[in-house]
N, C-alpha and C positions, 0 to 999 in steps of 0.2 A: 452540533445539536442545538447549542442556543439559538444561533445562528435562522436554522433551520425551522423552530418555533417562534423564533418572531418573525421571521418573515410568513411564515401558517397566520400570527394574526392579525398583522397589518394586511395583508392582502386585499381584506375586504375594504379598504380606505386607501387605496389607492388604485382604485380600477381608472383607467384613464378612457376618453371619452369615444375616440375610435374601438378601444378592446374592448369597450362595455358593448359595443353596438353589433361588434362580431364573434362574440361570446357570450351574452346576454342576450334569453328570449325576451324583447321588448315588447310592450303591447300601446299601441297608439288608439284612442278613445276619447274623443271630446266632451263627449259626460263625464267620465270620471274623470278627466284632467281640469275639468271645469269645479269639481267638488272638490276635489283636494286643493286647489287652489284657494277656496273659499274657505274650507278648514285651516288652512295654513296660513292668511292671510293675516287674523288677528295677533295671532302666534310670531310672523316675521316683525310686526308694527311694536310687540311687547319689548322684542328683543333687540330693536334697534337694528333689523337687518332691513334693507331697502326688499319688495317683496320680487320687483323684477330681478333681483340676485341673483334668487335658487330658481333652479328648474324641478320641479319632481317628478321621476322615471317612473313610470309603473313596469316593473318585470313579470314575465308569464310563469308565474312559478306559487303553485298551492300553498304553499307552506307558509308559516306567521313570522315575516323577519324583514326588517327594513337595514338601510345603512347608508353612511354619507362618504361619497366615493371623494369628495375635495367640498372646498368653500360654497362652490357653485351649482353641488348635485344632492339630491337626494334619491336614492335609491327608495321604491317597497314594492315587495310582493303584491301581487291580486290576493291570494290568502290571506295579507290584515283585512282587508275588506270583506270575505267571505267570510272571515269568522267572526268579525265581527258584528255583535248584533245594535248596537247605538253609535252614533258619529264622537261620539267622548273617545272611544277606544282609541278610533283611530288617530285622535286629534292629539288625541296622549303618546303617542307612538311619534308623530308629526313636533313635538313640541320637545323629547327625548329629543330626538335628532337635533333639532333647532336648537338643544344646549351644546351638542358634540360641536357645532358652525362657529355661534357666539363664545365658547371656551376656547376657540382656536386650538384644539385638540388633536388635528391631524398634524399640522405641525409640529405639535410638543412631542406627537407618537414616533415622529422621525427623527426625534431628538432622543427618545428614548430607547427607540432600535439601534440607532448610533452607539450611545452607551452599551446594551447589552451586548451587541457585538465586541464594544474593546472589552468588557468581562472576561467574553468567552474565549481572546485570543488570548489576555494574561492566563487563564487558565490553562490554554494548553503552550505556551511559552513555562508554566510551571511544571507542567508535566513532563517537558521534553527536557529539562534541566533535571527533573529526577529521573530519568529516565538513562540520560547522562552520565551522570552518579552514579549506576547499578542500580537503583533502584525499582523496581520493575511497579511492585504495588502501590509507591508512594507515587510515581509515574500517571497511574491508570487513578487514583483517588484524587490528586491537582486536577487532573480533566474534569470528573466529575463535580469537584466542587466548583469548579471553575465555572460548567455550564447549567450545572442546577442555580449558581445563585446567578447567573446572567438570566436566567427564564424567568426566573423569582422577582428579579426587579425588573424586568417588563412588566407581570401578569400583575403585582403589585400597582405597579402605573396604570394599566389598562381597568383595575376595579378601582382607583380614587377617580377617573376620570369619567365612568359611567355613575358611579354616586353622584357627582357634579353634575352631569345629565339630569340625571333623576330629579336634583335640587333646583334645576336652570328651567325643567319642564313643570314644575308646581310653580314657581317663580310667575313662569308667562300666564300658565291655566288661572292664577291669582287677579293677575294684571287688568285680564279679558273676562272676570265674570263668570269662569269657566269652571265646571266641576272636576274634579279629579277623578271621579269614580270610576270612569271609563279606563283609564290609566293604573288604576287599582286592579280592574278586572284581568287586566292583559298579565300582569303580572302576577297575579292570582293563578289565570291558568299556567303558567308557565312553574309557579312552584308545585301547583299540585300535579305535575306531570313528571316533578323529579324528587316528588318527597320519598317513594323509596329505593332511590338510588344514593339520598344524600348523602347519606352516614357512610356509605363506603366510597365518598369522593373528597380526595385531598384540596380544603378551600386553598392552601397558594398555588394549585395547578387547572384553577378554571382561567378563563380570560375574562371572566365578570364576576362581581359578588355574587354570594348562594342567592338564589331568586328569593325563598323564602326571607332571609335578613332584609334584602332591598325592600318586601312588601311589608313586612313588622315597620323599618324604617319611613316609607311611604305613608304608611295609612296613618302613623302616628302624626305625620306635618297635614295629611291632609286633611284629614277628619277638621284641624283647625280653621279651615277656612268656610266664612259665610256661603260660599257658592255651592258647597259640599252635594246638596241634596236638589243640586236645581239642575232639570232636565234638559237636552236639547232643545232647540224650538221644534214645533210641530214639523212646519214646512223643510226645516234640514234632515229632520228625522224622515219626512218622505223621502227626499228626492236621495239618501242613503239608500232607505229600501232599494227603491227602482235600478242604483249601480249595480250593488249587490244583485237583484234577479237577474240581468242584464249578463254583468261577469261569469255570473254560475253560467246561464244559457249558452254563452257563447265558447262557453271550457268545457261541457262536461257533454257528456254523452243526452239524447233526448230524456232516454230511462230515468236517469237520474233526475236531470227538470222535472218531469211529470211527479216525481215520488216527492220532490221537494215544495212542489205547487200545484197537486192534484185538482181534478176541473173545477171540484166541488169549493175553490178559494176564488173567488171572485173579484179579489183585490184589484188594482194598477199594477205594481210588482209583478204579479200570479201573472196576468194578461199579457206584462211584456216580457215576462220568463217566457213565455210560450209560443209567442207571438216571432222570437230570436229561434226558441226549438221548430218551429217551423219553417223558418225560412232556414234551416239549415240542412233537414231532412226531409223538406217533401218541395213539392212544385212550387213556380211561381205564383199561379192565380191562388194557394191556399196561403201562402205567404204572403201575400197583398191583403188579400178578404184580413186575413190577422190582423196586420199591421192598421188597415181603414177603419178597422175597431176599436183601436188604439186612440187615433186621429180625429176620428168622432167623440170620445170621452174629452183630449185635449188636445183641441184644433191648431191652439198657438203653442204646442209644447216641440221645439226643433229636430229635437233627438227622435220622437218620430218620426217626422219627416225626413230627415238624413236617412234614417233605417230603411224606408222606403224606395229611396232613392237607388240607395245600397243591394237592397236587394234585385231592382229590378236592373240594376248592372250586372252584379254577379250571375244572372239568369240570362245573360245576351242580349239585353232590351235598352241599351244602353238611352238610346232616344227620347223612350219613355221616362229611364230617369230624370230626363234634367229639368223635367217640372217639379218634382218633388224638392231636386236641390234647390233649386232658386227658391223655393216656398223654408226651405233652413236657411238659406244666405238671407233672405230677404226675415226672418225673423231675429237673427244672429248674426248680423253683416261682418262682428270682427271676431268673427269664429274663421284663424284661416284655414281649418281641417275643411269645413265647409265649403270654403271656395277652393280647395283643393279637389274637392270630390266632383262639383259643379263642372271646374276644367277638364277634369277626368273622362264625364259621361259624355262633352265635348269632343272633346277628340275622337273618344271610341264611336261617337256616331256615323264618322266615316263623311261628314256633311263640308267640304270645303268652305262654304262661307263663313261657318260657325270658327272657322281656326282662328283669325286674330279674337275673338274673345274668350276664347280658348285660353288665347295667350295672355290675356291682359289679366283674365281670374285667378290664373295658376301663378303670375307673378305675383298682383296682389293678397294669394295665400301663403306665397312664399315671403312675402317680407314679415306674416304674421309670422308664420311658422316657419322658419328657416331651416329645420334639420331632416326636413319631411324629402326622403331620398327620391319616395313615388311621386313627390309635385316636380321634382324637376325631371324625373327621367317622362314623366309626361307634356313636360314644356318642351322638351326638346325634341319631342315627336312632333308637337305644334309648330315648332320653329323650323324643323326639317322639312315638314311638307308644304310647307311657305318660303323655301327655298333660301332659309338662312341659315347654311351652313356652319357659317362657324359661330353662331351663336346656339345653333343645336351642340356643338361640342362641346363649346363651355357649360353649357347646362347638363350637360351629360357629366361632364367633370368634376362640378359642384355636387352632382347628387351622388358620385362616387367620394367625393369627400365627405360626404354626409353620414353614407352605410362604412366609412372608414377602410377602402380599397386606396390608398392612396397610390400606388403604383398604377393603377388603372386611370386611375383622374388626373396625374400627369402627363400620363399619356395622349389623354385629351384634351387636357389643355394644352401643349407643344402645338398639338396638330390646330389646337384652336386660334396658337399665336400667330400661327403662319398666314391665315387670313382674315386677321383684326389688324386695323391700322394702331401702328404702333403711340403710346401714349394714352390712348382713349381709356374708358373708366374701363370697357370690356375688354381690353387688353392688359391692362394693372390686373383685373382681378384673377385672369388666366396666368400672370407673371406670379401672383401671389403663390398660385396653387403649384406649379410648377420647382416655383422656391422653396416651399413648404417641407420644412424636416418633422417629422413625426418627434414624441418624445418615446426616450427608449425606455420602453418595460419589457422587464427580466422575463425570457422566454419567448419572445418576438423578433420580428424583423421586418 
């Protein structure tokens, strides 16, 4: 049973990077990876973590909950973002995690799943000695105390180590000039969602302190800081909005966008809520008209013009996109989702001459972004109709390491070894893949 319960809490801090990718709805977006990025940044620089370290995942999932899968990941929801109404929120969420990194936390959790484990075997090593004995009751009450107090000293360890959080994230918020309030709020919502359930829930049987204690304790450090009352900057507070509409449009039914940004709001936000609900439910020419409304307010802003691009791909017009992309490349050149999309509209043109630049974008977006499974399995359509065979395989096989099929991208690299001259950098890297032992997490294979 203890057993059993700590492995329930650790779970979430040890998802490894291939199972997160095939068990986790991910969502790729270089606007909001570009704002959390920039939320995150001051936040790595306080804590002494180098900022190229972490990566942060956005997951496609509504709900308010982030987490740190190892040293190198940060897990969040699109839901911090949707609920959240100021970039503090989020940054306060961003800055929690950044103490679980800096605490070396995951670590210590596996050191203290370890322990509850030997807990819970003395305990039932006590149990099967009275049991032994005749005695049947004293037998079945060893187990039990055995694995109640192995649960006890996990969920114990697991609430000193999110107080720590709490304290490592007012820490950095301090460091940077930063309010807390946003971080106050989150956790605000979060008590008053369980204020009446509290009194009938045993505090050493949560895996975190009562939300309400942690915010008594919070507001009390935070309120002490001079930055208390000072606001986002304007410009961060827009380009928040803009994810935020952007996120909703792209998750939620049109209905919904319209009732959350009715015609009558004339905002930027409003505009590209709607401008995303159109290109989702109606034609392309109403979808373009949208987005060139967009584009006219702000000519140099990329993310429209990527949208653009985007759209007139996903509508068959592939051709027509890749003015649009080049007008995001050429505003955002080391944006490599951008020259991913670029190579994309490339290939799909069907344009032979167009393939080695094809080739040469979709690499140069792959060394940006190297986990993007859709740039390579589109290089290797470029490399394939230019009649390089087995460099379409290795790029086939890299992107299957990437979505985390490792049996498949072995596959393709064997077959890729067969005709790479042996030695060469493209043959080590087909060797690596080929070599490559996954790590084993419980319930896989």
């Amino acid at each position: 049973m203890a057993v059993a319960a700590a492995a329930t809490i650790a779970a979430t801090a040890t998802v490894q990077p291939a199972a997160a990718q095939r068990g986790i709805p991910l969502v790729r977006d270089a606007e909001t990876e570009a704002l959390l990025r920039d939320y995150a940044a001051p936040i790595f620089d306080a804590a002494g973590i180098a900022r190229s370290q972490v990566d942060i995942i956005l997951i496609n999932k509504k709900d308010f909950n982030a987490f740190v899968a190892d040293a190198r990941r940060i897990f969040i929801n699109i839901g911090v973002i949707l609920e959240a109404e100021t970039p503090g929120e989020v940054i306060g969420v961003l800055a929690h995690e950044t103490g679980h990194i800096k605490g070396n936390h995951l670590v210590r959790l596996r050191q203290a799943l370890a322990n509850a484990q030997i807990m819970a075997a003395v305990g039932v090593l006590l149990g099967a000695g009275a049991a032994a004995a005749g005695s049947a009751g004293g037998g079945a009450g060893a187990l039990t105390a055995g694995t109640g107090l192995a649960q006890r000293s996990l969920l114990a360890y697991r609430r000193g180590e999110e107080t720590n959080a709490d304290r490592a994230a007012l820490t950095f918020l301090e460091k940077t000039g930063q309010s807390a309030k946003g971080m106050l709020k989150t956790f605000s919502r979060f008590a008053d969602q369980n204020l009446f359930s509290a009194q009938y829930t045993d505090p050493y049987s949560i895996s975190h302190p009562m939300p309400r204690e942690r915010l008594v304790a919070l507001e009390t450090k935070a309120r002490q800081s001079p930055y208390f009352d000072r606001p986002a900057p304007p410009a961060l507070q827009a380009r928040h909005d803009m994810v935020r509409a952007k996120l909703l449009a792209f998750t939620s039914h049109p209905n919904v966008v319209a009732r959350a940004y009715p015609r009558s709001d004339r905002s930027l936000p409003a505009e590209y809520a709607r401008a995303v609900a159109t290109m989702r439910s109606s034609g392309r020419r109403e979808a373009v008209d949208a987005i060139d409304a967009l584009i006219r307010r702000q000519p140099n802003n990329p993310y429209f013009h990527e949208l653009k691009g985007q759209a007139l791909l996903e509508s068959g017009s592939p051709r027509s996109a890749i003015a649009p992309f080049r007008q995001a490349v050429a505003l955002k050149p080391r944006e490599g989702q951008f020259q991913i999309w670029l190579g994309f509209a490339l290939v799909a043109s069907n344009q032979p001459e167009l393939l080695p630049e094809a080739e040469r974008v979709l690499k140069l977006g792959l060394q940006m972004d190297p986990n993007s499974h859709i740039g390579y399995a589109q290089l290797a359509i470029a490399q394939g109709r230019q009649g390089k065979t087995a460099e379409a395989d290795l790029s086939t096989a890299r992107g299957l390491m990437a979505r985390g099929d490792f049996r498949a991208a072995k596959r393709y690299a064997a077959r890729a070894q067969e005709k790479l001259k042996r030695g060469t950098p493209a043959w080590l890297q087909a060797d690596d893949i080929v070599s490559y032992r996954p790590p084993d997490v419980p319930g896989q294979r």
